[in-house]
C-alpha positions in Angstrom: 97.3 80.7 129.9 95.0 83.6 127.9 97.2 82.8 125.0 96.8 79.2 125.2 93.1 80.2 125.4 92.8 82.2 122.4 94.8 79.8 120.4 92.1 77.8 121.2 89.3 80.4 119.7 90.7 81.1 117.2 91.6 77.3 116.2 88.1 76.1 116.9 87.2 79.1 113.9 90.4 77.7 111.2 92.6 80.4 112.3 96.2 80.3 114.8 98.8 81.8 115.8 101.9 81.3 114.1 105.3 81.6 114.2 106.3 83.6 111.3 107.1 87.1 110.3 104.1 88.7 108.5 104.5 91.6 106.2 102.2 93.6 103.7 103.3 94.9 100.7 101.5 96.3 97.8 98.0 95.1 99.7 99.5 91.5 99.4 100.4 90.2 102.8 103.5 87.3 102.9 104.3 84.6 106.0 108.1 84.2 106.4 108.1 81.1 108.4 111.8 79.9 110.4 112.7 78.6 113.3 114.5 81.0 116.0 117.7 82.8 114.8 116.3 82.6 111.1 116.2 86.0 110.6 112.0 86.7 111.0 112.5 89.6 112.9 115.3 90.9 111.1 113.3 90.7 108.1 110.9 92.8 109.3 113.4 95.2 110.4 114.4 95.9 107.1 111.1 96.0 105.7 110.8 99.1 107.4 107.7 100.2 109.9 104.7 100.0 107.9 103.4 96.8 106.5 104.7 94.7 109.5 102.0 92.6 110.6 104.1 90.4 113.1 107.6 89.8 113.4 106.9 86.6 115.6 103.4 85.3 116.0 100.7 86.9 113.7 97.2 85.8 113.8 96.5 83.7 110.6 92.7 83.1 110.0 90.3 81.8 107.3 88.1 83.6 105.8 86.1 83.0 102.5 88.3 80.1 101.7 91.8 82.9 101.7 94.2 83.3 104.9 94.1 86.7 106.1 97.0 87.8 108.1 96.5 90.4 111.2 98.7 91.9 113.4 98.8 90.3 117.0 100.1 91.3 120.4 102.4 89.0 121.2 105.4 89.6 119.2 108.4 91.1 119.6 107.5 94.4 117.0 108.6 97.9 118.9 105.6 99.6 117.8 106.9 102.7 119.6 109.0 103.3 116.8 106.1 103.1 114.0 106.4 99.6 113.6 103.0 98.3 112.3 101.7 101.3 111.7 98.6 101.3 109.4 98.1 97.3 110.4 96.6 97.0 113.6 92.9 96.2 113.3 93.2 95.6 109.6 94.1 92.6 107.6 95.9 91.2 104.2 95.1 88.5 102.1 97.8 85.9 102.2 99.7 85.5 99.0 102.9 84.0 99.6 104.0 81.4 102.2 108.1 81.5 102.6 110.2 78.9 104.4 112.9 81.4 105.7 117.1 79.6 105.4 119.9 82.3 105.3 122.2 82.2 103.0 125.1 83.8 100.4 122.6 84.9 98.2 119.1 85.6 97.6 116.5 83.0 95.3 113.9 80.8 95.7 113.2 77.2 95.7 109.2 75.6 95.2 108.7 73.6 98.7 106.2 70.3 97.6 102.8 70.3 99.7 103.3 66.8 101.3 106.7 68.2 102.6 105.5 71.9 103.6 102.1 70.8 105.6 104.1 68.9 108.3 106.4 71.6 108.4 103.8 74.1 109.6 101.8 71.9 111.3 104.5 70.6 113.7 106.6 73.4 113.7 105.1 76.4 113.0 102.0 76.4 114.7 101.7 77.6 118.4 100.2 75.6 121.3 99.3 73.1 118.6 99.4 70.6 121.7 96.7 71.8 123.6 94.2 72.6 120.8 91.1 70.3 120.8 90.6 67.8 117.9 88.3 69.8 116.1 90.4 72.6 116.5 93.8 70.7 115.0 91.4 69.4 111.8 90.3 72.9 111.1 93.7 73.9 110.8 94.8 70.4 108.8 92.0 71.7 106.3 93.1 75.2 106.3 96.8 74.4 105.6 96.0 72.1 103.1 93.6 74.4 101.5 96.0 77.2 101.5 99.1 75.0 99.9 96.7 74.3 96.9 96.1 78.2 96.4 99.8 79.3 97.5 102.7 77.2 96.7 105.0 76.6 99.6 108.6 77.9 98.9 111.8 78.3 100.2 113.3 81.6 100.4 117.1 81.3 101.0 117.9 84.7 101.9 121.5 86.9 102.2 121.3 90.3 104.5 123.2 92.1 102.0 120.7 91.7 99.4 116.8 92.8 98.9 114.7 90.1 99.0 111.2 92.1 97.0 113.4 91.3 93.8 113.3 87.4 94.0 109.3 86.9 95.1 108.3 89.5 92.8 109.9 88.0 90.0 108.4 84.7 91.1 104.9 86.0 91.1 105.5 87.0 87.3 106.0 83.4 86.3 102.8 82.3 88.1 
C-alpha cells in the first residue's frame, strides 16, 4: 500500500517507478528495461557495485524537461556488498533508454517511438492501474518527451560479452 502510495506522488509530479535496471556510468545514467528473467539484475551484477541505481524498480522523475534516475528501495540490489554505493541520495541524467532481449551476441537495434511508448507505458511502469488521470497524463507527456530526446533501442545482449562496447559506439554516431 505505501508503494502504491508513493507511486502515486511521484506520478502526480511526472516521475514513477519503473521496472528496469538503472545504471550510471561516466555521470550518464542508462534504463535497461525487460520483463522478468531478462537479465536486469544480472546486468547490474556485472556492472559491478558502483553506479547501480536499481536493479528492479528505480525512481524515474522529470526534472527541467530531462529524466533523472535515483536509486529506490524496493529492489532487489544487496547493498551490503557495496552495491549502489555512491548513488543513494543522488541522481543521473537519463541518456539511454534500452529494451533488454538476450541473445548470441551483443548489438543494437533503433526501437520507433509509436512502438516504444506503449511498451513502457503498459509494461514497464508500476501500479500504472491505480494512478489517478492526471497522474497517468503526466507520465504519457514525460515518455513522450523523453523518446524525442532519447531514442528507444533494443539492446540484444550475450552474457559472454561486454555490453559498454555496443552503446558507446552508438553514442558516437549520434
Amino acid at each position: 500500500l505505501f508503494w502504491t502510495y508513493c507511486a502515486q506522488i511521484l506520478g502526480e509530479s511526472g516521475g514513477c517507478f519503473i521496472h528496469s535496471a538503472a545504471l550510471a556510468r561516466d555521470g550518464k545514467g542508462y534504463l535497461f528495461l525487460g520483463e522478468s528473467g531478462v537479465g536486469k539484475s544480472t546486468l547490474a551484477r556485472l556492472h559491478g557495485g558502483q553506479g547501480v541505481f536499481s536493479d528492479d524498480s528505480p525512481v524515474l522523475c522529470r526534472r527541467n524537461g530531462d529524466g533523472i534516475i535515483f536509486s529506490s528501495p524496493f529492489d532487489q540490489t544487496d547493498r551490503s556488498k557495496g552495491a549502489g554505493r555512491g548513488t543513494l541520495g543522488r541522481g543521473a541524467r537519463l541518456e539511454g533508454l534500452y529494451f533488454l532481449s538476450q541473445a548470441n551476441r551483443t548489438f543494437l537495434e533503433k526501437i520507433p517511438k509509436k512502438e516504444a511508448i506503449p511498451l513502457i507505458v503498459h509494461r514497464h511502469l508500476f501500479f500504472l492501474q491505480y494512478l489517478s488521470t492526471r497522474a497517468r497524463a503526466h507520465l504519457f507527456g514525460f515518455f513522450c518527451d523523453l523518446c524525442d530526446r532519447i531514442q528507444p533501442t533494443r539492446l540484444y545482449f550475450s552474457l559472454n560479452e561486454e555490453i559498454w562496447g555496443a552503446i558507446e559506439a552508438s553514442e558516437r554516431l549520434k
